[in-house]
VMD Tcl script that builds the backbone (N, CA, C; Angstrom):
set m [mol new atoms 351]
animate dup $m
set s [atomselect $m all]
$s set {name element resname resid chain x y z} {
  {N N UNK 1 A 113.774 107.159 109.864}
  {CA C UNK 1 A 114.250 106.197 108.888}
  {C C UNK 1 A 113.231 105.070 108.762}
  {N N UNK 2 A 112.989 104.735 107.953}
  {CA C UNK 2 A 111.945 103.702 107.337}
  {C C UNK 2 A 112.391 102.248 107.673}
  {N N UNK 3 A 111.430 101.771 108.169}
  {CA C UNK 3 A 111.964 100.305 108.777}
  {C C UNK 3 A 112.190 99.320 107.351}
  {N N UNK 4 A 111.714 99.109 106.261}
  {CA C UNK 4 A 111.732 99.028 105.599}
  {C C UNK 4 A 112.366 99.512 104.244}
  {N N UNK 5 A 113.246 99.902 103.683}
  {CA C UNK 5 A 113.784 101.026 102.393}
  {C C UNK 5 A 113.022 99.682 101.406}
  {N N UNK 6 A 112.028 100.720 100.493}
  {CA C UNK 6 A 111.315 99.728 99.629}
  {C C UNK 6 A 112.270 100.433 98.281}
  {N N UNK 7 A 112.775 101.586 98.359}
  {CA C UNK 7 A 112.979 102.104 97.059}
  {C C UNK 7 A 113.547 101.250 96.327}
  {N N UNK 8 A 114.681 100.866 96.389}
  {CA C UNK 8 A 116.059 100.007 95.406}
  {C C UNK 8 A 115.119 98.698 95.248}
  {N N UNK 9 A 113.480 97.865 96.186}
  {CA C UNK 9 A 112.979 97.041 95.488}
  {C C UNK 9 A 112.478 97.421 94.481}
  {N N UNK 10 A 111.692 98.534 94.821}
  {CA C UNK 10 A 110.884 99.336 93.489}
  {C C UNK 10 A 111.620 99.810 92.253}
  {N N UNK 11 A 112.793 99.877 92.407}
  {CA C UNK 11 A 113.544 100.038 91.154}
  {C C UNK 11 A 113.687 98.958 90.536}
  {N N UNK 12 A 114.108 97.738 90.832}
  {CA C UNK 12 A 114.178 96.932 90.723}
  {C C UNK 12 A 113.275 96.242 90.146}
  {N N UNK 13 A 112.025 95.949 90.311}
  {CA C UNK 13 A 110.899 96.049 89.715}
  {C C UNK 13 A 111.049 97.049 88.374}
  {N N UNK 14 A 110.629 97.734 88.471}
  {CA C UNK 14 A 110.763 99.056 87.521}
  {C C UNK 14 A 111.423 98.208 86.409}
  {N N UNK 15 A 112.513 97.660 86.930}
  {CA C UNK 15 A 113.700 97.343 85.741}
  {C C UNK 15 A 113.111 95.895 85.291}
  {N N UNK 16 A 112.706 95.363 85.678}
  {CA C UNK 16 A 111.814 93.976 85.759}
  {C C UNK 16 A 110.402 94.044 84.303}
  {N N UNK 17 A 109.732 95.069 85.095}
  {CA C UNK 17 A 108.606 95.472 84.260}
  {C C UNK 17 A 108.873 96.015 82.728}
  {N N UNK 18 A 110.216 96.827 83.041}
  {CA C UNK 18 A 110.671 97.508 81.464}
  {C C UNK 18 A 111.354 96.217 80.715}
  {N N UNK 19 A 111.881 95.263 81.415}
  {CA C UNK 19 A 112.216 93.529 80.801}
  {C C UNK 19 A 111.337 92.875 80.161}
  {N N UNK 20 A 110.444 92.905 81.005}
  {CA C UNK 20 A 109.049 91.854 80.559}
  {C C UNK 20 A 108.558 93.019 79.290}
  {N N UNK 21 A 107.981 94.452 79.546}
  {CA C UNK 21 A 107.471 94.800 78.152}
  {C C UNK 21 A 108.249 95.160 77.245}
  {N N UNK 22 A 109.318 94.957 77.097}
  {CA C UNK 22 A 110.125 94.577 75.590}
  {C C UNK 22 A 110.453 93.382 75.297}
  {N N UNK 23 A 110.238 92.788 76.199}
  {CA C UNK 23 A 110.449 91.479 75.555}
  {C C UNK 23 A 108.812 90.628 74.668}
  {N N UNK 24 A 108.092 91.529 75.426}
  {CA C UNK 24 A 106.925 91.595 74.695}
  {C C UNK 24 A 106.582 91.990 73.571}
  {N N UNK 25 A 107.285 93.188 73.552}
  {CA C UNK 25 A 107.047 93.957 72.380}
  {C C UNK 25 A 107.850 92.853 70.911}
  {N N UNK 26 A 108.998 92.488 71.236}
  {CA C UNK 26 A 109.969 91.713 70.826}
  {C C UNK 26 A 109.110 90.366 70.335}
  {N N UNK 27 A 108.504 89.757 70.955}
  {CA C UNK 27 A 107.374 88.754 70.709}
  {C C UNK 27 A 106.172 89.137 70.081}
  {N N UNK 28 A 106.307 90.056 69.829}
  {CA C UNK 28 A 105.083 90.741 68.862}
  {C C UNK 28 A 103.532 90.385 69.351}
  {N N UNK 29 A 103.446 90.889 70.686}
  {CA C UNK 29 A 102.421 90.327 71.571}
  {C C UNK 29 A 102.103 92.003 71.574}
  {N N UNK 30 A 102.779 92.728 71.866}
  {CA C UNK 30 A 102.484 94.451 71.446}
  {C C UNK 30 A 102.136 94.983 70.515}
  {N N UNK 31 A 101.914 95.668 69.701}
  {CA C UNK 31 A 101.255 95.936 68.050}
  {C C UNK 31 A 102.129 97.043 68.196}
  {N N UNK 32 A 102.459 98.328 68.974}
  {CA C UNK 32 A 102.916 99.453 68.911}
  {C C UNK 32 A 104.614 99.878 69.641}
  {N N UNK 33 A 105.461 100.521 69.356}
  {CA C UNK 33 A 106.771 100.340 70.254}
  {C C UNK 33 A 105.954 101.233 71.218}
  {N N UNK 34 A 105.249 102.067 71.472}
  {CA C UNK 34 A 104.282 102.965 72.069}
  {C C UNK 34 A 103.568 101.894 73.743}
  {N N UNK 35 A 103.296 100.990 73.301}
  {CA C UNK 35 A 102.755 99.910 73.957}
  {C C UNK 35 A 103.940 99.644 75.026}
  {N N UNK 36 A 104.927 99.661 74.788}
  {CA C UNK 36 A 105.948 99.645 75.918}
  {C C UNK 36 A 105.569 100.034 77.242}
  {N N UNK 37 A 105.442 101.120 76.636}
  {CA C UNK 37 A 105.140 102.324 78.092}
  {C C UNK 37 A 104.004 102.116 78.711}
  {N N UNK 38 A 102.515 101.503 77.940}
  {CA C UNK 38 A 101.500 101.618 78.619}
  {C C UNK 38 A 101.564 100.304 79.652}
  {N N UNK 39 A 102.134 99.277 78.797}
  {CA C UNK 39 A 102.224 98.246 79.659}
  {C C UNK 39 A 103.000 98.028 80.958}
  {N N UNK 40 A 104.150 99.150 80.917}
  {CA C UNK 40 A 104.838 99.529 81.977}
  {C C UNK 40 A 104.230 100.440 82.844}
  {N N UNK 41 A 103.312 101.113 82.575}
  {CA C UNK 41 A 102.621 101.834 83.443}
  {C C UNK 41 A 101.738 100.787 84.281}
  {N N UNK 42 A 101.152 99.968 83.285}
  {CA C UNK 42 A 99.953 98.734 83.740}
  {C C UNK 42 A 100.866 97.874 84.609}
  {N N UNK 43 A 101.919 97.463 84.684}
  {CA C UNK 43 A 102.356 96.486 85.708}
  {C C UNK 43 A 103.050 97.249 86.878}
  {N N UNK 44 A 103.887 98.417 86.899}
  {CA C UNK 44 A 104.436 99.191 87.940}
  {C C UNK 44 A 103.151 99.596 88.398}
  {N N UNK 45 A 102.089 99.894 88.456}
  {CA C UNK 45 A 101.011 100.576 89.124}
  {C C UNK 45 A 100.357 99.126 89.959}
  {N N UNK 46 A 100.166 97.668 89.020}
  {CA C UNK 46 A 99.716 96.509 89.923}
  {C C UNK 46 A 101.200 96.447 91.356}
  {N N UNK 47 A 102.482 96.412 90.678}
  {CA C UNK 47 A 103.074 96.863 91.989}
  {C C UNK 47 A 103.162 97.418 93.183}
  {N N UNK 48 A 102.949 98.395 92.950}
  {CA C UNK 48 A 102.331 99.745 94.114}
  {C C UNK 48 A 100.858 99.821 94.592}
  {N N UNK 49 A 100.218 98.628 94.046}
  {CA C UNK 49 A 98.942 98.338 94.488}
  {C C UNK 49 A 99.849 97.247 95.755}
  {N N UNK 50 A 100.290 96.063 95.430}
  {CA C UNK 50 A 100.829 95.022 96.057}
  {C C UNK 50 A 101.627 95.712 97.158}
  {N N UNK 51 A 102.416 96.831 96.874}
  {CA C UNK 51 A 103.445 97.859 97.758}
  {C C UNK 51 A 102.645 98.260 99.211}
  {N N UNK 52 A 101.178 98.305 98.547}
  {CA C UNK 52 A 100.240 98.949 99.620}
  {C C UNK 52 A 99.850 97.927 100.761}
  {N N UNK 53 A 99.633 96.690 100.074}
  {CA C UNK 53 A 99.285 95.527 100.975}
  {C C UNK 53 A 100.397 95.452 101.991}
  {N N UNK 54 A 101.545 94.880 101.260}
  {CA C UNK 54 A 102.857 95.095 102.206}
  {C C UNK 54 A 103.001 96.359 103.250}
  {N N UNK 55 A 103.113 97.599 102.893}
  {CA C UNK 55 A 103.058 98.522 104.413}
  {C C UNK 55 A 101.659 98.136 104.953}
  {N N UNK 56 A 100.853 97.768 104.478}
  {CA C UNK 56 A 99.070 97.803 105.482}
  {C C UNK 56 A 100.179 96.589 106.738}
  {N N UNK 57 A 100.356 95.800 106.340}
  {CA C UNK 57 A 101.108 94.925 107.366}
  {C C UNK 57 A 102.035 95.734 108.242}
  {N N UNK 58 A 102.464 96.323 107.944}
  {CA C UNK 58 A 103.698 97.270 108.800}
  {C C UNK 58 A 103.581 98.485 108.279}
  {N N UNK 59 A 102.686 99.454 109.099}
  {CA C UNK 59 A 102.711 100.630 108.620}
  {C C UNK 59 A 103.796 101.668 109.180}
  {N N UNK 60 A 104.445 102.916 109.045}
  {CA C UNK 60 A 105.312 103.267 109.177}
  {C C UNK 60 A 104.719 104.721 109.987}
  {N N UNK 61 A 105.263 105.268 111.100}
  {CA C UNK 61 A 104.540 106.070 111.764}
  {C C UNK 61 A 104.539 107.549 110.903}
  {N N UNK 62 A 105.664 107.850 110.410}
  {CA C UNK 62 A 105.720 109.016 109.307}
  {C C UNK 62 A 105.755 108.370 107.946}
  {N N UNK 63 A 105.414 107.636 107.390}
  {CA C UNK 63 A 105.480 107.180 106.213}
  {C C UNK 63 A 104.092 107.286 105.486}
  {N N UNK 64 A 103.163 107.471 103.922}
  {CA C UNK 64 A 102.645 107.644 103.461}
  {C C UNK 64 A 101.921 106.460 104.074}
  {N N UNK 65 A 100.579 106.808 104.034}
  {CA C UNK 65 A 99.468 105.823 104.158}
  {C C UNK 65 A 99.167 105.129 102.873}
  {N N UNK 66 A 98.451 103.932 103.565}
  {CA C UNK 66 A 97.893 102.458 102.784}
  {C C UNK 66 A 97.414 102.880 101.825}
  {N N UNK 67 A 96.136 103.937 101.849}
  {CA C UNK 67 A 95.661 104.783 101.440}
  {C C UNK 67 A 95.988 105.222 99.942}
  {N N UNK 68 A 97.137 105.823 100.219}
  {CA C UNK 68 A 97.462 107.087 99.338}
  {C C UNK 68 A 98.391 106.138 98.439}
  {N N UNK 69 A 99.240 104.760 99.041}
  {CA C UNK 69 A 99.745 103.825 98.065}
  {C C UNK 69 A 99.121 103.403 96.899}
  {N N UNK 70 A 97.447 102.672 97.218}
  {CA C UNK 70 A 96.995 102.436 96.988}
  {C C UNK 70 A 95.699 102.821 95.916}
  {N N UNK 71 A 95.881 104.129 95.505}
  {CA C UNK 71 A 95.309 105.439 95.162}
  {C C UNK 71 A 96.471 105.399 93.828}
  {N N UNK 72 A 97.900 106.294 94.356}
  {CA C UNK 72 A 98.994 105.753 92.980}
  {C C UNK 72 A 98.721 104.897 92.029}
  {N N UNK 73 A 98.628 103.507 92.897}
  {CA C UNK 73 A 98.968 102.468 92.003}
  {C C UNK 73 A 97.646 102.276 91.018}
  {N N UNK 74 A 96.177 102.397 91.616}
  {CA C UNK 74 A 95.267 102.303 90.903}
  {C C UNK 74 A 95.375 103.473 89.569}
  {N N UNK 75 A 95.721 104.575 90.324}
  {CA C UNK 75 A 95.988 105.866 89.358}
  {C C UNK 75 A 96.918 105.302 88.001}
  {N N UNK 76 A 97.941 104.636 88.576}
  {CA C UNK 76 A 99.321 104.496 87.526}
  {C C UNK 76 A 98.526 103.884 86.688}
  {N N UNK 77 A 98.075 102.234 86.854}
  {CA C UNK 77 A 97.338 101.348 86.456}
  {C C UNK 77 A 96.573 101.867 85.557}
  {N N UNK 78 A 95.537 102.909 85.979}
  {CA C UNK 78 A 94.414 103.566 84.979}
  {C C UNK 78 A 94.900 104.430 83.758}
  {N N UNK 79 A 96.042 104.878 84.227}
  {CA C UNK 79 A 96.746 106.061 83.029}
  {C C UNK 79 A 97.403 105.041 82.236}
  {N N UNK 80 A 98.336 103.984 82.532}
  {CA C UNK 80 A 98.852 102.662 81.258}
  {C C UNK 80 A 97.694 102.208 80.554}
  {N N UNK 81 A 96.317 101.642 81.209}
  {CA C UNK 81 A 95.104 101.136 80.470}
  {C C UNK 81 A 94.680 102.509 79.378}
  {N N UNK 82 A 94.658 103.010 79.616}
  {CA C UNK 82 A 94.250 104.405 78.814}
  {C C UNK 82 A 95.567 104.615 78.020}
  {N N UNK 83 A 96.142 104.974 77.867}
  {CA C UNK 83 A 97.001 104.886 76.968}
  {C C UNK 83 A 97.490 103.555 75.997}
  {N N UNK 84 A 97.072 102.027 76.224}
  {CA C UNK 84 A 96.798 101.848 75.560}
  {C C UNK 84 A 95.888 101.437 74.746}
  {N N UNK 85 A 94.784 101.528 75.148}
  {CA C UNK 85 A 93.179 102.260 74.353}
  {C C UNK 85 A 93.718 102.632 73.505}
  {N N UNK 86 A 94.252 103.880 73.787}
  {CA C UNK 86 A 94.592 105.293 72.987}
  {C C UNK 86 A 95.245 105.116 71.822}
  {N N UNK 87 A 96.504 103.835 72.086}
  {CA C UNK 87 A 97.479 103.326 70.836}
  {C C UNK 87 A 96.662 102.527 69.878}
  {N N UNK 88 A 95.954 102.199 70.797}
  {CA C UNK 88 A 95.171 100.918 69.859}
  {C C UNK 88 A 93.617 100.991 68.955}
  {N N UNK 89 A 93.879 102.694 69.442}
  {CA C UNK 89 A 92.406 103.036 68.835}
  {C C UNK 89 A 91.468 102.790 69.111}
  {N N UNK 90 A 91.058 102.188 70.177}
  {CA C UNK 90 A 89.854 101.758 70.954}
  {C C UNK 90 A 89.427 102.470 72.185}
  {N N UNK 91 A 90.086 104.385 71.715}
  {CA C UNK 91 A 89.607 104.886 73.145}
  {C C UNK 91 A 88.039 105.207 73.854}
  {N N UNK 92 A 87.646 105.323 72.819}
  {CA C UNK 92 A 86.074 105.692 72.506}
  {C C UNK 92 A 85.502 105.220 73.006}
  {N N UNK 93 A 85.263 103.641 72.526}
  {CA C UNK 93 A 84.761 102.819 73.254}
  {C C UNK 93 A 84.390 102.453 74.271}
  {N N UNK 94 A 85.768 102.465 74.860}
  {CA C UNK 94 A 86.353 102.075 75.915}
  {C C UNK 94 A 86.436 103.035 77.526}
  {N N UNK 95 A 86.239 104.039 77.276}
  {CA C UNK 95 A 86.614 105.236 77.954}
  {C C UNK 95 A 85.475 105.293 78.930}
  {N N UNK 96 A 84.363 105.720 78.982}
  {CA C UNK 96 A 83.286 105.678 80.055}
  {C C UNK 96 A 83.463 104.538 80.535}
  {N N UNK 97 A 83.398 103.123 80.066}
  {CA C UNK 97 A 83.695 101.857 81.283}
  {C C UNK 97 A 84.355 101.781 82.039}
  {N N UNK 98 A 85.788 102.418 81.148}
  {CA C UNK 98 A 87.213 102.330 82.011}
  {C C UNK 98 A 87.056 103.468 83.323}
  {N N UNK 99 A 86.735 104.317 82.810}
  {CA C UNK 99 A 86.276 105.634 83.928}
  {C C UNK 99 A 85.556 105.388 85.427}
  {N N UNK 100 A 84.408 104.620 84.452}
  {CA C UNK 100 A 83.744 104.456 85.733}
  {C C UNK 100 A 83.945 103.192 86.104}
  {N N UNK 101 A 84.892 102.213 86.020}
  {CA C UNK 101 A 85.768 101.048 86.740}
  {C C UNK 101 A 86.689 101.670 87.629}
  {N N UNK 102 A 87.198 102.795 87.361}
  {CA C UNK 102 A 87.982 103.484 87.982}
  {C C UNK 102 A 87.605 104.232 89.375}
  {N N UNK 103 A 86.827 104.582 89.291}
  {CA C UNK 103 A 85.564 105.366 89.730}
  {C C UNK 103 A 84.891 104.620 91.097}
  {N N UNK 104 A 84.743 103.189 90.385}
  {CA C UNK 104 A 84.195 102.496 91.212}
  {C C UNK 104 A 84.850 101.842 92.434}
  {N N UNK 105 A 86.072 101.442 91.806}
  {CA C UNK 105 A 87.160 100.800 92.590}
  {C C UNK 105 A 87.749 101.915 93.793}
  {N N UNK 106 A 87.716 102.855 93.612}
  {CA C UNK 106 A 88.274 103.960 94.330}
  {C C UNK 106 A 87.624 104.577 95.282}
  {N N UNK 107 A 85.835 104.267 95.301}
  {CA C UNK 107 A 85.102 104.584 95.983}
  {C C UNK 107 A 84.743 103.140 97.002}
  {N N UNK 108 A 85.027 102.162 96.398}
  {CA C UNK 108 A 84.792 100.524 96.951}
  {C C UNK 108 A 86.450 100.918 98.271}
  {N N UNK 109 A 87.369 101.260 97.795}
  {CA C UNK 109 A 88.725 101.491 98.599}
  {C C UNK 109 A 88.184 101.916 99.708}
  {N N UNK 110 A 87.800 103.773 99.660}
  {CA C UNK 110 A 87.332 104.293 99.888}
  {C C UNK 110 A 86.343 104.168 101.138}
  {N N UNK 111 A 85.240 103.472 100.883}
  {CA C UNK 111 A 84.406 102.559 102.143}
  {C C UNK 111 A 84.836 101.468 102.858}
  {N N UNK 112 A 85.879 100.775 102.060}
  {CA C UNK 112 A 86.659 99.739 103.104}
  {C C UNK 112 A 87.235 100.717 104.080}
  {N N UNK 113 A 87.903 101.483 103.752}
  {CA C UNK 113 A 88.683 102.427 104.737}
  {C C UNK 113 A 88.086 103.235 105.912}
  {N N UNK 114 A 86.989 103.549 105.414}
  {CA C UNK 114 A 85.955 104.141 106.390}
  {C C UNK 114 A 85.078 103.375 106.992}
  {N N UNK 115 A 84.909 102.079 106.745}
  {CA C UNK 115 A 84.464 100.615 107.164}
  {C C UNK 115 A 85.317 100.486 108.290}
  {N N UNK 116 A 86.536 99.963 108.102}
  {CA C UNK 116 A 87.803 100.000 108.999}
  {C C UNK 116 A 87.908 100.845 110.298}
  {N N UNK 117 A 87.783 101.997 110.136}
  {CA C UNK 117 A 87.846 102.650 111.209}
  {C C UNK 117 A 86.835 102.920 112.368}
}
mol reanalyze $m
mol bondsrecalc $m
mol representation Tube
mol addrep $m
C-alpha cells in the first residue's frame, strides 16, 4: 500500500486543469474549442512533472520511479504543445524545435540521473 494515495489528488487536479481550460476557452484566450484539450494535456503533464519531485522526496519501495514520473509528464506536456501547434497551424514551424527541446530535456533528465548514482 502506498504511503501516500496520490490518485483522488491527481483527479482532482485533472478536474482543476479541465476548470481553468474552459474557462479559458470562455475568455477567448483559446482560438479553438480543440485548444481545451491541448491545454489540458499542457498543465496535467506540468503536474506529473511536480508529482515526480514530490515522490523523489519519498520514494516508495514498489512504486514507479522518479524517473518514469518524470518521463510521463514531460511526454504528456510535449503531446498538449503539439497539438496545439497543430490547431493553430503553426506545426511546421514549430516541430523540429519542439522535438529537439524535447529531446534535449530528456537526455539533460537522463544524465542528472546517471550523475546521481
Amino acid at each position: 500500500m502506498p504511503k501516500r494515495p496520490v490518485g483522488v489528488l491527481s483527479f482532482g487536479i485533472l478536474i482543476l486543469v479541465l476548470a481553468v481550460s474552459i474557462a479559458a476557452f470562455a475568455a477567448n484566450i483559446l482560438v479553438n474549442i480543440f485548444e481545451i484539450f491541448s491545454l489540458t494535456l499542457i498543465l496535467f503533464g506540468l503536474w506529473v512533472t511536480i508529482l515526480a519531485g514530490i515522490r523523489a522526496a519519498n520514494p516508495e519501495q514498489y512504486g514507479r520511479g522518479t524517473f518514469n514520473t518524470v518521463s510521463g509528464g514531460i511526454l504528456l506536456t510535449t503531446l498538449g504543445v503539439i497539438w496545439s501547434l497543430y490547431v493553430r497551424e503553426m506545426l511546421v514551424e514549430y516541430l523540429l524545435p519542439a522535438l529537439l527541446l524535447i529531446i534535449g530535456i530528456l537526455v539533460a533528465v537522463t544524465g542528472i540521473r546517471a550523475w546521481r548514482k
